[in-house]
Each structure stands twice: as C-alpha cells, then as structure tokens.
C-alpha positions, 0 to 999 in steps of 0.5 A: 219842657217846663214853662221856666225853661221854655226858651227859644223863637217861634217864627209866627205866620200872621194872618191879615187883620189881627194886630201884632199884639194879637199874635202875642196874646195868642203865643201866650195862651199856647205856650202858656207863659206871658214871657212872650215879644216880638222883634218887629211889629207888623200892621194889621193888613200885613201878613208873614213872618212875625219872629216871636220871642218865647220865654227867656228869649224875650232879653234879646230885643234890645240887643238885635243887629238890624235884620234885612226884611223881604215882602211881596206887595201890591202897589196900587196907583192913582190914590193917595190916603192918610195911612198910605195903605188901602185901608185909609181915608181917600184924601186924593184920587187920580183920574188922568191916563196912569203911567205904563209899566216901563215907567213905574219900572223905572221910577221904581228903580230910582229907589234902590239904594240908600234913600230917605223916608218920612216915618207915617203918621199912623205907626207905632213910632213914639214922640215924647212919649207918644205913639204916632198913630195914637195922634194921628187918630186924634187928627193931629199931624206932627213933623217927622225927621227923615230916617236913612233906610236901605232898599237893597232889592225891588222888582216890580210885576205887572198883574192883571189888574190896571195899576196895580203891580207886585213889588218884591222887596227886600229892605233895611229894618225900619223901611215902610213899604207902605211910605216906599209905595206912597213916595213912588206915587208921589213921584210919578205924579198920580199918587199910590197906596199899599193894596196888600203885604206879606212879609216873606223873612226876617233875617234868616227866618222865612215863611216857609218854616212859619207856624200858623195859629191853627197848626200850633193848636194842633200839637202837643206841649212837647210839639210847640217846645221843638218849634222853638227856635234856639235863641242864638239863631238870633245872633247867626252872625256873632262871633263866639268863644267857648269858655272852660268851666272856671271862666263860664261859672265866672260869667254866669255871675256876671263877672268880665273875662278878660281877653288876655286870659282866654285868648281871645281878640274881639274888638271893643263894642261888638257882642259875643256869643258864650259857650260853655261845655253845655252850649250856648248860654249868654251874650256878652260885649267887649269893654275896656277895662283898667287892665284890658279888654274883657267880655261883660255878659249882658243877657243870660239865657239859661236857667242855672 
C-alpha cells in the first residue's frame, strides 16, 4: 500500500517512560508518513493502549464520541505529591496507622458514579492557550474549574505490599486516574498517589491486539498496512447509509443529501457513517435545511 492510501488505526502498546508524542515520532518512522495522531495522551509513567491514527485517519480526532478507558493501577497510600503520581515531588507524607482494606474498599466504593474532579496541574489541559503543565514546571498554580467524569467500574485488590493495592478502572473520557488516586487519599485522611498505569482499552480497542514498537519493526510494509485498523472502527456505534452511485459522487463533492431522497431518518446533530457500493468512505451529519433535513459529509477518508 502507498503512503497517500495508508489509512486506518494502529492500536500502540506504550512502553513507560516515553511521552505520547514519542509514540508518535516512532509511527511516523515506521509507517514512513507524518500523518500520524492519536486519540487520547497518555503520561509517561503510564503504559497500554494508545489508539494511534495513521494517514487520513488523522481527520477523525475532532469528531470522536467520548470512549469509556480501562486501567489496572496502583494506588499507594500515605503520600501526597504535586503531580499526584510516584514521580512527583513529596509534598506531604503520613506517618500514622494507614486504613485497612475494608476501609480503602469502601472509601473506594464512594467514588463510582457520576463525580467531580479537579483536572491536575501537571497535564496537558490548555488555559488561554497554555498547557497546564507547561505552568506548573514554572511553579505556578492556577485555579481549575471542576469537570463531571464518570467512574463506571472500580475494584480494588490488595497486593503484597503495605498500602498499596490494585484498582481495576473503567472510566469516562478525560477522568485521571492519577487525581481519582489523590481524592481517595485525601478522603481517607492519609494521602495517596498513583504507583503505576496501564491502560487496558480504549473503546473497543484493547491491549490484547496492541502492537509493540519492537513487533512493528519486524514486519514488513504490507505487514504494518494490515495492522491498520479500518477507520470506521472509530465510529463502531454510528449509524450508516449506503448511498447509490449518483448520491455517493454527489457527497464525495461535498454536496448534502437530503433525507427525503434516500429514505433515510436520522436525527438533526448525529453523525453518519457513508457507504457506497466501495464501502466505507465518509462521515457526514444530519442538518437542517430550507427544504429538510440532509446528511452534510464532514470528513473524507478515501483517496478519489
């Protein structure tokens, strides 16, 4: 396959200590085009899935529904850092009896559902145009508006090692596990840190089909091609319409197709995945018009 037609997702099991942007740089060389991206960053301590976006594919970010994320990690009581990981500086440390299991269990338990979090400082999040972290290197802390996240599932194992036990996740999109593990700290009143991350899914794509850096060198050029995802995977609970030649050439122009003409119902605002006799080729969203509803293509993923 060429590198114009290169096209598709490219599930990235991340090592811990390389960046997301490494990851990147990395897919680049062995794909051997720049249009790469990703779908959600993941912190240099943190390894797993990274869904990483190769070729065309690169046009969907913006368009991403909020993907559910599962993690195993360690939660480690009894310190307090400014990065509310392991690798922060110690701002405060506990030296009292620490809380058995059954407590941290159900202090744990107090936070599955629907709950508010405080995006850290050291993160990627941009204010006025600046990233978060790029101010908390420069020792300066500003105020950060409470988010609504969702923890959907949270079991907690104890491990061998005192105070400190594994919490499988799963958890709304821009949830971090590294604040979830400050907060319970802060409840049970002695402080704790995220020890170590791994991130199991996201979406529907799971470590189990993740590829290593070391496995994609391995392979050939038509090797890493079949690796690649196909793009629409991405769009797994959007409905489709396959379109007839006539109305298929008219949206790969850019034109809207009103509903009324292909029998199609969507609501206004949802997305649509576009078929044609070829298969999959854009997604496009449901507007109103003067003279009805039609499906506007938004993003092209075929090369004509």
């Amino acid at each position: 396959m060429s590198k114009e037609k290169l096209c598709g997702i490219l599930c990235f099991n991340k090592p811990r200590g390389c960046t997301s942007h490494d990851v990147i740089y990395k897919v680049r060389k062995l794909y051997g085009t720049r249009q790469v991206g990703h779908t959600g960053t993941l912190d240099p301590l943190a390894e797993g899935v990274l869904v990483v976006m190769v070729g065309r594919a690169v046009k969907a970010a913006d368009l991403l529904s909020s993907d559910t994320k599962e993690y195993v990690a360690t939660l480690k009581l009894g310190l307090t850092t400014d990065t509310e990981d392991i690798t922060g500086t110690v701002i405060k440390q506990f030296y009292g009896m620490l809380p058995d299991f059954t407590t941290v269990k159900n202090v744990s338990g107090e936070f599955v559902g629907d709950i508010m979090q405080v995006p850290p400082m050291y993160s990627a999040l941009k204010v006025d145009g600046k990233k978060l972290v790029d101010l908390a290197r420069k020792g300066k802390e500003i105020e950060r508006e409470k988010r609504r996240v969702k923890v959907e599932k949270l079991e907690l194992y104890e491990t061998e090692s005192p105070g400190e036990y594994l919490m499988n996740v799963r958890v709304s999109k821009g949830t971090y596990i590294r604040t979830l593990c400050a907060d319970i700290g802060n409840r049970l009143g002695c402080g704790a840190v995220m020890k170590t991350l791994i991130r199991t899914s996201a979406g529907a794509f799971g470590i189990e089909n993740s590829y290593t850096e070391e496995q994609l060198m391995q392979m050939s050029a038509e090797e890493k091609a079949k690796a690649l995802i196909p793009i629409e995977m991405l769009f797994e609970n959007v409905p489709g319409v396959k379109l007839s030649d006539f109305f298929s050439k008219l949206a790969s122009c850019g034109c809207e197709i009103y509903q009324k003409k292909i029998g199609s119902d969507f609501t206004e605002g949802s997305l649509v995945k576009m078929y044609d006799s070829d298969g999959f080729f854009a997604i496009g969203k449901v507007q109103n018009y003067q003279d009805g509803t039609a499906i506007k293509p938004l993003k092209q993923f075929r090369i004509k």
